[in-house]
C-alpha positions in Angstrom: 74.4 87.5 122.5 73.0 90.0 125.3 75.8 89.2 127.3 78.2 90.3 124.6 76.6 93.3 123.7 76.4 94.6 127.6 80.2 93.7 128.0 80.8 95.8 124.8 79.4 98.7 126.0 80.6 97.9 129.4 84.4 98.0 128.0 83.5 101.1 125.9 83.0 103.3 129.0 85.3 101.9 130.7 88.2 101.9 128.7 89.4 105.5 127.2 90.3 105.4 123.7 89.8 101.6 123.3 93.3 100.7 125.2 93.5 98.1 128.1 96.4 97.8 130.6 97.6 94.4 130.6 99.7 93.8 134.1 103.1 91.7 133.7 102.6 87.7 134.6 103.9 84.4 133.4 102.2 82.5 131.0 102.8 78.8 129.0 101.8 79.0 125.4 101.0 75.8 123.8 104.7 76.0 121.8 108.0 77.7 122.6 109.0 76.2 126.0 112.0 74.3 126.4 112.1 71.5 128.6 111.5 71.9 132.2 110.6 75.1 131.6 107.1 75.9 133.1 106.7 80.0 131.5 107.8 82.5 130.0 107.5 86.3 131.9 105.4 88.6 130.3 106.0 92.5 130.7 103.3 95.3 131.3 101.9 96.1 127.8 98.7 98.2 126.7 96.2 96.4 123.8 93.3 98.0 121.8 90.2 96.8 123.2 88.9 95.2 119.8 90.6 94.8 116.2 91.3 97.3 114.4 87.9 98.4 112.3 87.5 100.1 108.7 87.2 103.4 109.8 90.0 103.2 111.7 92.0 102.0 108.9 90.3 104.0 106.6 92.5 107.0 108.3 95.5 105.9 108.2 94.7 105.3 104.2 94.0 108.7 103.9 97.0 109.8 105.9 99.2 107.1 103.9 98.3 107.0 100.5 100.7 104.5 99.5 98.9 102.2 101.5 95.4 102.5 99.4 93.9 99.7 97.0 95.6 99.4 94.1 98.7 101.5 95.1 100.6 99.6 97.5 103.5 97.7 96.0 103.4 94.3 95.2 106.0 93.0 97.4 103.9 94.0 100.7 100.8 92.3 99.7 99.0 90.3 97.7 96.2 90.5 95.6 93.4 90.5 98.0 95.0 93.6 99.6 91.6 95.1 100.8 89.2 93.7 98.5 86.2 93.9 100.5 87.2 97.0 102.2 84.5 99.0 100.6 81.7 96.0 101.5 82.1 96.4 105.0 80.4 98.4 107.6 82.6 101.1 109.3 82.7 99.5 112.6 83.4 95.8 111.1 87.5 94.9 112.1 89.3 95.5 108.6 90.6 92.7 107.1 92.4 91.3 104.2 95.6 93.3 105.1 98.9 92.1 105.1 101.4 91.8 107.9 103.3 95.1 106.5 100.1 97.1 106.3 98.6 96.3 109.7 102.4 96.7 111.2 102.4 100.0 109.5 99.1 101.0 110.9 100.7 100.4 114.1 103.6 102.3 114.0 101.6 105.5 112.6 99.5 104.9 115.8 102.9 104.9 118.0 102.3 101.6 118.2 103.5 97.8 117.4 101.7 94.8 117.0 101.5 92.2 119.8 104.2 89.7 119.9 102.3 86.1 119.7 103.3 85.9 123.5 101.5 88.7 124.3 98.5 87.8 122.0 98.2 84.3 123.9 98.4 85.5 127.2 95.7 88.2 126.7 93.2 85.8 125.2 93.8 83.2 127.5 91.7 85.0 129.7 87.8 84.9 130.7 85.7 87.4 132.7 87.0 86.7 135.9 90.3 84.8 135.1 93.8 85.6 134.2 94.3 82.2 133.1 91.3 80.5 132.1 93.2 78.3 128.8 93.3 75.4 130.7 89.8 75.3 131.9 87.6 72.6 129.7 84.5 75.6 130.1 86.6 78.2 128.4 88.3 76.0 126.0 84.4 74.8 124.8 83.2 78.2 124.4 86.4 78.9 122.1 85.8 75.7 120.2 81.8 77.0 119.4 83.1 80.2 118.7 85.6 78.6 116.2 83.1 76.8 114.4 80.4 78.8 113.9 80.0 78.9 109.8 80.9 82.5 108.3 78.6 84.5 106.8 78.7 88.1 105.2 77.3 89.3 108.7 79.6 88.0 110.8 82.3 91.0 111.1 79.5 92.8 112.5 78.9 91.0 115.5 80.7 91.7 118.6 83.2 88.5 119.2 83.9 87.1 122.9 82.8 89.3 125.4 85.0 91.4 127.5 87.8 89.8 129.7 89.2 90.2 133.1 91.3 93.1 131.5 88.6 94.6 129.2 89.8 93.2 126.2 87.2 91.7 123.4 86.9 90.1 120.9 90.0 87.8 120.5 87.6 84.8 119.8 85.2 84.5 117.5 85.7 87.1 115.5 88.6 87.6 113.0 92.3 86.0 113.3 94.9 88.3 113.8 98.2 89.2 113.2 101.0 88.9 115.4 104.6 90.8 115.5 106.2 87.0 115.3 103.8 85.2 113.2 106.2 82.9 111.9 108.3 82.5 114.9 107.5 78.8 114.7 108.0 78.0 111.3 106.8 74.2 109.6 108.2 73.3 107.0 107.7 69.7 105.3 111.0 68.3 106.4 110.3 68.7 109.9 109.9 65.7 110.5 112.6 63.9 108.9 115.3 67.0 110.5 114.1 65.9 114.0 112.5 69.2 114.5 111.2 69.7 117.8 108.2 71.1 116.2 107.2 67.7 114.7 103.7 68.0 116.1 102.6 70.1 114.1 102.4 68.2 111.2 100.0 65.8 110.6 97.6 67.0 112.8 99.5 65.6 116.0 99.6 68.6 117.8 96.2 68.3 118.6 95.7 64.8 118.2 98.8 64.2 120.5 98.3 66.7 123.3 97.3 65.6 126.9 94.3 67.8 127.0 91.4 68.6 124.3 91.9 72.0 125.6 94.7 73.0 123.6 93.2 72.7 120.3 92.4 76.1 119.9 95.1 77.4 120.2 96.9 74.5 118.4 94.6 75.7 115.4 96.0 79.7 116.1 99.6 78.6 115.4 98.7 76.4 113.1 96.5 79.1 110.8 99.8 81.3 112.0 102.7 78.9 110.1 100.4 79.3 106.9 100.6 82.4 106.7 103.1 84.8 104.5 103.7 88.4 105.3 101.9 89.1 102.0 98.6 86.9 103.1 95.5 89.0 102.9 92.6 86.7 104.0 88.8 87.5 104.5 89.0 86.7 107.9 92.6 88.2 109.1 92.6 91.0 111.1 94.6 92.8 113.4 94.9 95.3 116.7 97.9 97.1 118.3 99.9 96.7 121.5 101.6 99.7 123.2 104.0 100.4 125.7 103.3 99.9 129.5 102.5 103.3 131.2 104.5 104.2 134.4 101.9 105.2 136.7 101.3 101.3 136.6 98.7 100.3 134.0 96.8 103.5 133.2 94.9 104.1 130.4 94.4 106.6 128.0 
């Protein structure tokens, strides 16, 4: 716990206005590759240090009224649209938001959300590494961050330390949304169609994979293809991505 709270204030002074520079690389997410294909590129992009929090999202409501409890239409979220909003502390990441409300946070931000590329290749990292998701040390730290038990507390807490980049928080904390969510969608004739996103289902995705390693991130797209862009769950969260800046990965 010591260690997470000196990488958050580490990353706080570090890191104007909560944005990290994320260089461009290659990365293999656990889906999405065709065969013989070993990555996919990934540009420059910029990403908010930790999820979006209440007060944060407590401005855009007052900026956006439409978007408030108990005003925004049906059709962009359902009916645990901020229902603990109020219950939180102000620094806690907001949740129960919907897919249209946090990409609408984004946009009045000048922002986007991450693409689920982007997402993966961010969190994939440690402290020191670009590319720690293959490492059986990283992937057990994910996997006792997963399943710790929730409790009211919890969105207080501070999440996975700071990365390589100075990003936190991506484990351990809330889920978040992605731009492409549902990219890789699952339905129940999958299997029968041939899909070649059969393992997913019955667990086989983790079950079936040649290394332990990938389960948590099998469990990310898996919590992903539940989802709706309605879904406003306790533990669903969300941050921003933005543009790459041309003096090569400033920050501001």
């Amino acid at each position: 716990m010591r260690g997470w709270l000196v990488g958050l204030m580490l990353s706080t002074s570090a890191f104007a206005g909560d944005v990290a520079a994320l260089p461009e690389g290659r990365f293999a997410p656990l889906f999405g590759l065709d065969v013989g294909q070993s990555a996919f590129p990934v540009g420059a992009f910029r990403l908010e240090v930790r999820p979006v929090s209440r007060a944060d999202f407590a401005a855009f409501l007052a900026s956006n009224p439409a978007w408030k409890k108990g005003k925004v239409a049906g059709a962009l979220a359902d009916a645990q649209y901020l229902a603990r909003f109020e219950m939180e502390a102000r620094t806690a990441p907001v949740t129960q938001v919907s897919y249209f409300a946090a990409r609408a946070y984004c946009t009045w931000k000048g922002g986007r959300l991450p693409t689920t590329l982007e997402w993966e290749y961010a969190a994939a990292a440690d402290e020191t590494r670009r590319d720690a998701s293959r490492e059986a040390d990283f992937a057990q730290r994910i996997l006792e961050w997963y399943g710790q038990p929730n409790r009211p507390d919890d969105l207080a807490q501070p999440g996975s330390p700071s990365n390589v980049y100075g990003v936190e928080a991506l484990h351990g904390l809330v889920w978040e949304w992605t731009d492409d969510f549902n990219a890789l969608f699952v339905s129940g004739d999958n299997r029968q169609d041939g899909d070649k996103n059969d393992k997913f289902m019955c667990g086989s995705g983790s079950t079936g994979s040649a290394r332990r390693e990938d389960y948590a991130a099998f469990m990310r797209y898996a919590m992903r293809s539940s989802l709706t862009p309605r879904s406003c769950l306790p533990r669903l969260g969300f941050r921003c991505a933005y543009a790459a800046l041309p003096d090569d990965g400033g920050v501001r």
